[in-house]
C-alpha positions as CSV (number, residue, x, y, z in Angstrom):
1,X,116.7,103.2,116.1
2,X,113.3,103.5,114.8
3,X,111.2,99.9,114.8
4,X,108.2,98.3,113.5
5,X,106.3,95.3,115.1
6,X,104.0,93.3,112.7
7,X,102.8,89.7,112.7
8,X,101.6,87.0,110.7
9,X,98.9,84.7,111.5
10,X,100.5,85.6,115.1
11,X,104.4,85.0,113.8
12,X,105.4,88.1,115.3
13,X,108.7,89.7,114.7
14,X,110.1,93.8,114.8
15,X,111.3,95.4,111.3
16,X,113.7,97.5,110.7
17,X,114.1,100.1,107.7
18,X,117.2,100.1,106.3
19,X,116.5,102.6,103.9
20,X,115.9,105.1,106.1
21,X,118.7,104.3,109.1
22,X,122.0,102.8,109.6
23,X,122.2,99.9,112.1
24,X,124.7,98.0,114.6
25,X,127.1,95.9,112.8
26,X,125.9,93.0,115.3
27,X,122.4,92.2,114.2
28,X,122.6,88.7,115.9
29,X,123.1,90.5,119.0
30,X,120.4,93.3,118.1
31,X,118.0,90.4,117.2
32,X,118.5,87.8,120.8
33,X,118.3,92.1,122.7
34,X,114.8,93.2,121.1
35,X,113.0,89.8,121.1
36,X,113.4,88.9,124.3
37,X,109.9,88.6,126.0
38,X,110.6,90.1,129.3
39,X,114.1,92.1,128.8
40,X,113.0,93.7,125.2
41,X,110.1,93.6,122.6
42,X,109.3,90.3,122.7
43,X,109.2,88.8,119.2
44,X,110.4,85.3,117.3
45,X,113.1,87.1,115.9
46,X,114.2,90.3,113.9
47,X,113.9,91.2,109.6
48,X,115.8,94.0,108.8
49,X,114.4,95.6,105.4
50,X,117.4,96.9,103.0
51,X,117.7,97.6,99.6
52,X,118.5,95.4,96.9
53,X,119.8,95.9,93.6
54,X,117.6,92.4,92.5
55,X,114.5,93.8,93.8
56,X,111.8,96.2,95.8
57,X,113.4,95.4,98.7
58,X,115.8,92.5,100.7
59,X,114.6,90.8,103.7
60,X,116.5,89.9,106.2
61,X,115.9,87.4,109.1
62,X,116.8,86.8,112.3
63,X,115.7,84.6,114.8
64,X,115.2,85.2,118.6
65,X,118.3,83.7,119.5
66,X,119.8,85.6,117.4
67,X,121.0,82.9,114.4
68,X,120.5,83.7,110.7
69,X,117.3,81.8,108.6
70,X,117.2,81.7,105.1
71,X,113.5,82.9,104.5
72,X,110.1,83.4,106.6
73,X,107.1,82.9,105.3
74,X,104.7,85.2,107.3
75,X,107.9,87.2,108.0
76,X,107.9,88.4,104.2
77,X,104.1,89.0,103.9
78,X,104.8,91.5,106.4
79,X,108.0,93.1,104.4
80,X,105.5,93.5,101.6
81,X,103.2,95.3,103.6
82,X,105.3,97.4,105.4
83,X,107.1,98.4,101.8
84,X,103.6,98.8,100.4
85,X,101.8,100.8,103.8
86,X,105.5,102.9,104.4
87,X,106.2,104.3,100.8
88,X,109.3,102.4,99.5
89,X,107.2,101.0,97.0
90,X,104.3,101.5,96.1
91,X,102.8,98.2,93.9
92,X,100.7,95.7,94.1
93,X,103.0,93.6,92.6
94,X,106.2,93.3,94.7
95,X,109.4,91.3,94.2
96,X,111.3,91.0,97.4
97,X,115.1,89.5,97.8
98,X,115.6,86.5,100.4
99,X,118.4,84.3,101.7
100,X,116.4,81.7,99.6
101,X,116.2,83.9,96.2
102,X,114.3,87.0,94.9
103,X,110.2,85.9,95.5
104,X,107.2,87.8,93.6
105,X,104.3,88.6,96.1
106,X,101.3,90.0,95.6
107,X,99.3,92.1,97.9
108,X,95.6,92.7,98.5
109,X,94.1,96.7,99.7
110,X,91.5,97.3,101.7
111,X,91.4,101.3,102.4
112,X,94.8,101.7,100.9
113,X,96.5,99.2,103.6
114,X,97.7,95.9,103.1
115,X,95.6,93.0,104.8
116,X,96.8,89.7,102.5
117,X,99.3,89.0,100.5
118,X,100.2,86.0,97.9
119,X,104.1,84.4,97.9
120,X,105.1,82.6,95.2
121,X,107.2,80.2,97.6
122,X,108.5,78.4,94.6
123,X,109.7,75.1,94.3
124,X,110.0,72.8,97.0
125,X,113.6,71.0,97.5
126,X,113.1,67.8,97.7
127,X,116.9,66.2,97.5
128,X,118.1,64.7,100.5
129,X,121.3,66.6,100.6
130,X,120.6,69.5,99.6
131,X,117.5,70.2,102.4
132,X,119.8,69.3,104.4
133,X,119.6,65.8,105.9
134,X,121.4,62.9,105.9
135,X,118.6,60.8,105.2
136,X,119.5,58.5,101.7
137,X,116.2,58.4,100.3
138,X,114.8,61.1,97.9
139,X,112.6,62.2,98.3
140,X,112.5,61.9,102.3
141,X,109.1,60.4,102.7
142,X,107.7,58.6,105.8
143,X,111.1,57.8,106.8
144,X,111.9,56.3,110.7
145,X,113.6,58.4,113.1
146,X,114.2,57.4,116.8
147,X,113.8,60.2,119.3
148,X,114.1,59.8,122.9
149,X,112.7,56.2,122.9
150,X,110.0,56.5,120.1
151,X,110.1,56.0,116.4
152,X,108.4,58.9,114.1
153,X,107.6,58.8,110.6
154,X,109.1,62.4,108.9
155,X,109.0,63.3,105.6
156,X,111.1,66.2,104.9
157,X,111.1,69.4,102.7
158,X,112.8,72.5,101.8
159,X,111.4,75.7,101.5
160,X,114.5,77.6,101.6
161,X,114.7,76.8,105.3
162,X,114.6,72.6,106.2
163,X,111.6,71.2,107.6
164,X,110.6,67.7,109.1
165,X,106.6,67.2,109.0
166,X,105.0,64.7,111.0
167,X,101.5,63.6,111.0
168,X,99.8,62.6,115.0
169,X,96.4,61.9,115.7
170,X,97.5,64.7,118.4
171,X,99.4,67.4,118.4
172,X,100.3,67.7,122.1
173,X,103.0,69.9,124.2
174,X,104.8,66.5,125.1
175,X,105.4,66.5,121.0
176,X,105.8,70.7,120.7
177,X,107.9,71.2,123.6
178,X,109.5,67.8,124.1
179,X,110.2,66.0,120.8
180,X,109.9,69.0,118.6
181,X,114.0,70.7,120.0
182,X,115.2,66.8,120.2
183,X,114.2,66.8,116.8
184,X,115.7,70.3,115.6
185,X,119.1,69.0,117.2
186,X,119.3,65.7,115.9
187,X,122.1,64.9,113.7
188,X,120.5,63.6,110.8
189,X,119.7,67.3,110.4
190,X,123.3,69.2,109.9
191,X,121.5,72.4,109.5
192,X,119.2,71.6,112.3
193,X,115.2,71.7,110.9
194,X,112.0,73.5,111.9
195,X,109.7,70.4,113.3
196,X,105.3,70.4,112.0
197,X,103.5,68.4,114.0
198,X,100.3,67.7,112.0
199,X,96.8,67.0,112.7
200,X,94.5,65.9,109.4
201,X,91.2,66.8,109.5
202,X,90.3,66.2,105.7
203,X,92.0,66.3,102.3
204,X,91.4,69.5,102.4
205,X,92.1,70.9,105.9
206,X,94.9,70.3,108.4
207,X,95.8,71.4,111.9
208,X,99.3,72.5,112.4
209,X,102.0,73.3,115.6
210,X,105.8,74.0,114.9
211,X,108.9,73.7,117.0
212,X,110.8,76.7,114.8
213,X,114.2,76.2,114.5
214,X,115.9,78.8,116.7
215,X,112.9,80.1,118.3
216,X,111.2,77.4,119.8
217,X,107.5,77.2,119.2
218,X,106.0,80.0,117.1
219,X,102.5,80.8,116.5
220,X,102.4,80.1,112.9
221,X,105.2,79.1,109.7
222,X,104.4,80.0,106.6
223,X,107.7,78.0,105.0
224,X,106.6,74.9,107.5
225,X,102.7,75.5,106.1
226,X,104.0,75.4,102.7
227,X,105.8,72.3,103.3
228,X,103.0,70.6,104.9
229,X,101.3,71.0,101.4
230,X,104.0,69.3,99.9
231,X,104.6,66.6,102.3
232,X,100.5,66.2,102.3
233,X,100.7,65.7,98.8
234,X,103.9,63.0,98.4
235,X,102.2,60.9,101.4
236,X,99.0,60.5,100.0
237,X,97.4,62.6,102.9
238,X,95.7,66.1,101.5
239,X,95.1,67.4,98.0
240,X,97.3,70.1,96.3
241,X,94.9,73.2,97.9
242,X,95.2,73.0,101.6
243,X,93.5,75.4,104.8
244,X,96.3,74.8,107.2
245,X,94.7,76.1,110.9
246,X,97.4,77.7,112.8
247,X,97.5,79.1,116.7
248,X,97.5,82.1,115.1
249,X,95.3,81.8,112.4
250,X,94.9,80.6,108.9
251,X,96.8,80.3,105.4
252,X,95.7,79.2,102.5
253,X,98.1,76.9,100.1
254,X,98.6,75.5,96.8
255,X,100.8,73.7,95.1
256,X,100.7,73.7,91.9
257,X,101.4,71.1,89.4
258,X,102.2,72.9,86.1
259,X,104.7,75.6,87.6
260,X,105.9,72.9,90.5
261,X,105.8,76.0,92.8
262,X,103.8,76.8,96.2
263,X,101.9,79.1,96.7
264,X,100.8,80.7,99.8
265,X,98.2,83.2,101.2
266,X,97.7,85.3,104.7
267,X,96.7,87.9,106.6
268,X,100.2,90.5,107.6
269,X,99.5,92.9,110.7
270,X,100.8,95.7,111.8
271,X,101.0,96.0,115.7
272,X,103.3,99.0,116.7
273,X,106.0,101.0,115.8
274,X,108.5,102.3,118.5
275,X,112.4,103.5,119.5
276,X,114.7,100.9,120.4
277,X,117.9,102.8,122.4
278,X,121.3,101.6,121.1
């Protein structure tokens, strides 16, 4: 089976064409197989690329332990530019099919290739139940939650996928690594929840670190970036335009106030393109 490995902003994961190729019924299997780091490709997870009758294309996603997500943010900059840079559709103007609805993206050339793309992420979900959590309040703003000992404020938002942002002075491993799968696992969280840890730097500019549901820390989140604009925004922290510094580099965001939707830009990579045996 033929595979592609891309990243975004260093959220790296392998693509598969399903136009092209049929694949094993057990993509959950497939996905923990390929992205292990020492046994297999090494990846946060697997997006399988089929066609849609909605759209240019219907992504996937898997994560690395082989559970199902509703969307990816840098995942699907990379589905537009491998459907854009392979052939199966050929505009600058792509609308690809998710787990969280159909998105419209747009992509920017340089020599022909794909460097950037623009999502539309949409609107941010912003009801208590239906992020999930079983926090009352909505929205969830600046709400207490005890973890091993220590209270945190989170305020929490959907992108398609559930996130719980919370703003340190420091975004250390003992937060990453410690609080950050205490947090995914906690039972306010039925869904369980992809944890930001957020530094401030100005209005303007943030530093950010996720615990990624499923995967454990990843480089960089585009949903999670998108939802620190949001959660910026309904705590009074940062303005609706936002540079969000991730380990693997930036993304731009914005969301706007007329439409109610995010918007989101970054760089999608292609690494290297291989045969996985089945």
């Amino acid at each position: 089976m033929k595979f592609t490995k891309m990243h975004g902003a260093g959220n790296d994961y392998i693509y598969v064409n399903a136009f092209e190729q049929s694949l094993p019924q057990d993509l959950s299997a497939l996905s923990r197989a390929m992205s292990h780091r020492h046994f297999g490709i090494g990846a946060d997870g697997l997006i399988v690329i089929h066609p849609s009758e909605l759209a240019d294309a219907r992504m996937q996603m898997f994560n690395a332990d082989g559970s199902e997500s509703e969307m990816c943010g840098n995942g699907i900059r990379c589905v537009a530019k491998y459907v854009y840079d392979h052939g199966i559709c050929r505009k600058e103007s792509l609308a690809i099919e998710t787990g969280a609805g159909v998105l419209a993206l747009e992509v920017e050339l340089e020599a022909g290739k794909v460097q950037r793309v623009r999502v539309d992420m949409g609107e941010p979900i912003l009801e208590a139940g239906e992020i999930p959590t079983a926090f009352t309040d909505t929205p969830v703003v600046n709400q207490p939650l005890e973890v091993e000992g220590q209270t945190f404020e989170v305020t929490c938002v959907s992108m398609g996928n559930p996130h719980c942002v919370i703003y340190v002075e420091q975004a250390t491993d003992d937060l990453v690594l410690g609080i950050g799968p205490q947090i995914e696992n906690h039972p306010v969280f039925p869904a369980r929840v992809n944890v930001e840890f957020i530094e401030v730097e100005s209005r303007d500019e943030v530093r950010q670190r996720t615990w990624e549901r499923g995967s454990g820390e990843t480089w960089a989140c585009g949903t999670g970036a998108s939802a620190v604009c949001v959660a910026g925004v309904l705590t009074g922290r940062t303005n609706r335009r936002l540079l969000n510094h991730l380990l693997g580099g930036d993304l731009e965001l914005f969301w706007d106030e007329e439409t109610n939707h995010v918007f989101m830009t970054g760089p999608a990579t292609e690494v290297f393109s291989g045969d996985w045996p089945l």
